[in-house]
C-alpha positions in Angstrom: -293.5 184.7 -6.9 -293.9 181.9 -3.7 -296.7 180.2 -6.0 -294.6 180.2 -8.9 -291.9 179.0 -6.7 -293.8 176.0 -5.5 -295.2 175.0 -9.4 -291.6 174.5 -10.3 -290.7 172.6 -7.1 -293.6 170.1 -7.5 -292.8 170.0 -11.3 -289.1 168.7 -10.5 -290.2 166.2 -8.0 -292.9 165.1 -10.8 -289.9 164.4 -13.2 -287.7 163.0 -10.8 -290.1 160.4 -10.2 -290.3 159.7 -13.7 -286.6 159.1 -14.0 -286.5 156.9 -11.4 -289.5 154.7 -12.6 -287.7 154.1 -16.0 -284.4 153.8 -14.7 -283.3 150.6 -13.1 -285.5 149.1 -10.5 -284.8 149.5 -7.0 -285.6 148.5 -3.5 -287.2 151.0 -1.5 -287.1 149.2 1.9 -283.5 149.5 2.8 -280.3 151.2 1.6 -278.7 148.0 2.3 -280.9 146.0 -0.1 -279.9 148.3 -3.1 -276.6 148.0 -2.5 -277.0 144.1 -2.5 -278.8 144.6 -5.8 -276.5 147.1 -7.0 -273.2 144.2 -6.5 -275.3 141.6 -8.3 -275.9 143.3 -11.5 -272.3 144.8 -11.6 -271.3 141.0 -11.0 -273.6 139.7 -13.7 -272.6 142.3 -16.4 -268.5 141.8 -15.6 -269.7 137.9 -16.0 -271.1 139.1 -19.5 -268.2 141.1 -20.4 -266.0 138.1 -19.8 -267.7 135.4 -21.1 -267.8 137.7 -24.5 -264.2 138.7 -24.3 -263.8 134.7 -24.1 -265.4 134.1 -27.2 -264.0 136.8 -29.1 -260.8 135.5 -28.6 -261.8 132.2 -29.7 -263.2 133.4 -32.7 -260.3 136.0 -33.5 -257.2 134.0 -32.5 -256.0 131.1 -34.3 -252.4 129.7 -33.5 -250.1 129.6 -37.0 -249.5 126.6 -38.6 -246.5 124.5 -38.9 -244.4 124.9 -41.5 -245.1 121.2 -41.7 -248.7 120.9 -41.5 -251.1 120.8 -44.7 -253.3 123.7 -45.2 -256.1 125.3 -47.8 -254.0 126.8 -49.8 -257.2 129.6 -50.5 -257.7 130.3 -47.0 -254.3 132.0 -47.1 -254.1 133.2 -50.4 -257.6 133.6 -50.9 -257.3 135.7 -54.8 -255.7 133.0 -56.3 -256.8 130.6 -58.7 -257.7 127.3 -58.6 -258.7 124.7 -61.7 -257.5 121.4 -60.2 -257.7 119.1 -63.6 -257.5 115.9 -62.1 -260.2 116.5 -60.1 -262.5 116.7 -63.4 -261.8 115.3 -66.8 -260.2 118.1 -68.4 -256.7 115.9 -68.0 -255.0 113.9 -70.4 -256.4 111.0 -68.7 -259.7 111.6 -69.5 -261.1 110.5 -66.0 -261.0 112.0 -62.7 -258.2 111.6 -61.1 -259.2 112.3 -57.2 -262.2 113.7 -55.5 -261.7 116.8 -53.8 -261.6 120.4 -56.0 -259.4 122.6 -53.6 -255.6 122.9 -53.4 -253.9 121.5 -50.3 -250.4 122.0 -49.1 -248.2 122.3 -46.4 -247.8 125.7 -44.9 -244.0 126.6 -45.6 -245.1 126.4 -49.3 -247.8 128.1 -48.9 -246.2 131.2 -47.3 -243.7 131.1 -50.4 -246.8 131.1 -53.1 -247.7 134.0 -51.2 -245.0 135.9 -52.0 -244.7 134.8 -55.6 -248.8 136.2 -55.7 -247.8 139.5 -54.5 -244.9 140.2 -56.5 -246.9 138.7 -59.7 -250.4 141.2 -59.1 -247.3 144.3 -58.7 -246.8 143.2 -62.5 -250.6 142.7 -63.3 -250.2 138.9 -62.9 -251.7 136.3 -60.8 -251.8 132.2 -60.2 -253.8 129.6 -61.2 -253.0 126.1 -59.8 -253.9 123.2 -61.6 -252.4 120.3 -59.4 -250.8 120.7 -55.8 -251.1 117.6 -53.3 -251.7 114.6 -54.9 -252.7 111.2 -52.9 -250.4 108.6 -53.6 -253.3 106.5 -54.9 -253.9 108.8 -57.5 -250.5 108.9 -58.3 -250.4 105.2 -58.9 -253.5 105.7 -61.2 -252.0 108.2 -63.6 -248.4 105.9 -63.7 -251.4 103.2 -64.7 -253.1 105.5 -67.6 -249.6 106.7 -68.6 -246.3 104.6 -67.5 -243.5 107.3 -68.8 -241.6 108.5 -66.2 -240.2 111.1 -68.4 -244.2 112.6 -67.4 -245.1 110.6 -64.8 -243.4 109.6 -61.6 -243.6 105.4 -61.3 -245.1 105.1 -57.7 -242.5 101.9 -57.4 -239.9 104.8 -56.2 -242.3 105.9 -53.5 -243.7 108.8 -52.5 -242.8 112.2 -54.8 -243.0 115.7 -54.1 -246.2 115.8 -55.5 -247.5 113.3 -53.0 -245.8 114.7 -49.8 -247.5 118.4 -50.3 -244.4 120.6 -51.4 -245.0 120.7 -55.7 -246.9 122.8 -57.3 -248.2 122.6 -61.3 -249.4 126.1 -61.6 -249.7 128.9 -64.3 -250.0 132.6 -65.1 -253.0 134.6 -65.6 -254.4 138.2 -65.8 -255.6 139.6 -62.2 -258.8 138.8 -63.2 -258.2 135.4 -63.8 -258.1 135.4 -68.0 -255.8 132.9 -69.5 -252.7 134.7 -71.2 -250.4 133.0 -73.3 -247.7 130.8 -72.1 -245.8 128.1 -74.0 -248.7 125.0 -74.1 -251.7 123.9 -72.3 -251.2 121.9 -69.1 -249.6 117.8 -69.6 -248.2 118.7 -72.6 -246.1 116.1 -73.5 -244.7 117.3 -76.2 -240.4 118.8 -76.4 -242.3 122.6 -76.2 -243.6 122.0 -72.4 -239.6 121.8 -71.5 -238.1 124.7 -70.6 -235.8 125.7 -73.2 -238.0 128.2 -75.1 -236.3 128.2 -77.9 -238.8 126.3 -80.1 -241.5 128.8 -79.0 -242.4 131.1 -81.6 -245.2 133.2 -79.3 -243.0 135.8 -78.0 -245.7 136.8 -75.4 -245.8 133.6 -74.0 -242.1 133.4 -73.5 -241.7 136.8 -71.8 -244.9 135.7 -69.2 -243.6 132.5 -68.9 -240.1 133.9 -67.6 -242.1 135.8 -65.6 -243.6 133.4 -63.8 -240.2 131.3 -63.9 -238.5 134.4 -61.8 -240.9 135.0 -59.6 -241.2 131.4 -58.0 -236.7 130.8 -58.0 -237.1 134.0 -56.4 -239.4 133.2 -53.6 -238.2 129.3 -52.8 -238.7 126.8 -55.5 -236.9 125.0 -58.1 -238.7 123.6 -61.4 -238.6 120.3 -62.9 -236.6 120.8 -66.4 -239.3 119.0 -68.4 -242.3 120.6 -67.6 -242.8 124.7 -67.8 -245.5 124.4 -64.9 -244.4 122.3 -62.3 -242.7 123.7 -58.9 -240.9 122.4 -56.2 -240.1 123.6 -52.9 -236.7 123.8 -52.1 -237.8 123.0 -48.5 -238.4 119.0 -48.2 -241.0 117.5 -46.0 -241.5 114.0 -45.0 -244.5 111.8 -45.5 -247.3 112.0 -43.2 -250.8 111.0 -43.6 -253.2 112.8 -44.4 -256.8 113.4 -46.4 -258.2 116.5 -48.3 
């Protein structure tokens, strides 16, 4: 029984000696050099910990925008669709317009769309936009291609909704982005892009394009009597500068 006691001693002091050599590395000369080693790592860990709480915030937490300020209209409403035309030469122009291929603009607008998006995908629905800010340069280019101001704002007036960030020409579509009917195609210039729907013999079309209509007087914006698609804010923002 003493013999057996004393394997099982030794045996415990053998593991205990294992535990320690692949645990964390200590100083055997005095207990008051472990506890100096001890404060450094638990200093250099809570330095860790901080510095990666730092950058977590930084990463996590972005301040709101200003009402004001223009945004990516896809970074906060990032299922909807967007076909700018004047960026290619789908457009009645039949040259490119401007540059840049994402919608910009400014935030207050933005938070409305937003709302129009989620009552529209309730119904099935989404948005497609096809023109939002518009540089004033372009603006003069199209009044240059197309001088009707029945279609096309005359840049001698100054700057337009379209050019400060707050219009919108935008559509209807299935969730999945598949065109539906509506009245006509985009820059229409014909009587049947106005919105009395009267002439309109697609029934479909005039049901979605109420929808659409509804949904956006509903959630902040006003449209322009001659053209089905086009959208204003009813919020007005001044000109500032700016570049997509």
């Amino acid at each position: 029984m003493k013999r057996r006691f004393t394997k099982i001693f030794i045996t415990a002091i053998m593991i205990m000696a294992g535990m320690t050599a692949c645990g964390q590395k200590k100083n055997v000369t005095t207990d008051d050099v472990s506890e100096k080693e001890m404060a450094n790592i638990q200093e250099t860990a809570a330095q860790e910990v901080t510095a990666q709480e730092i950058i977590t915030q930084e990463i996590t937490t972005e301040k709101e925008p200003e009402n004001d300020e223009y945004v990516l209209v896809k970074k906060y409403i990032p299922d909807i669709y967007v076909e700018l035309r004047y960026a290619t030469e789908n457009n009645f122009t039949g040259v490119k317009i401007y540059d840049f291929t994402e919608a910009y603009l400014r935030y207050g607008t933005v938070k409305k769309l937003t709302q129009v998006q989620k009552e529209l995908k309730q119904q099935g629905y989404g948005l497609k936009i096809w023109d939002a800010y518009r540089p004033f340069e372009a603006q003069q280019k199209l009044w240059e291609v197309y001088p009707d101001p029945n279609y096309v704002a005359n840049p001698a007036n100054g700057m337009k909704k379209h050019n400060l960030g707050g219009t919108v020409d935008i559509t209807m579509v299935a969730a999945d982005g598949t065109v539906i009917s509506m009245p006509t195609e985009f820059d229409d210039f014909s009587l049947k892009a106005d919105r009395d729907y009267s002439d309109i013999e697609d029934e479909e079309a005039v049901k979605n394009v109420m929808i659409l209509q509804n949904a956006m007087e509903n959630n902040g914006f006003t449209g322009y009597q001659g053209e089905w698609w086009d959208y204003s804010d009813t919020d007005e923002y001044e000109a500032v500068d700016f570049e997509p």
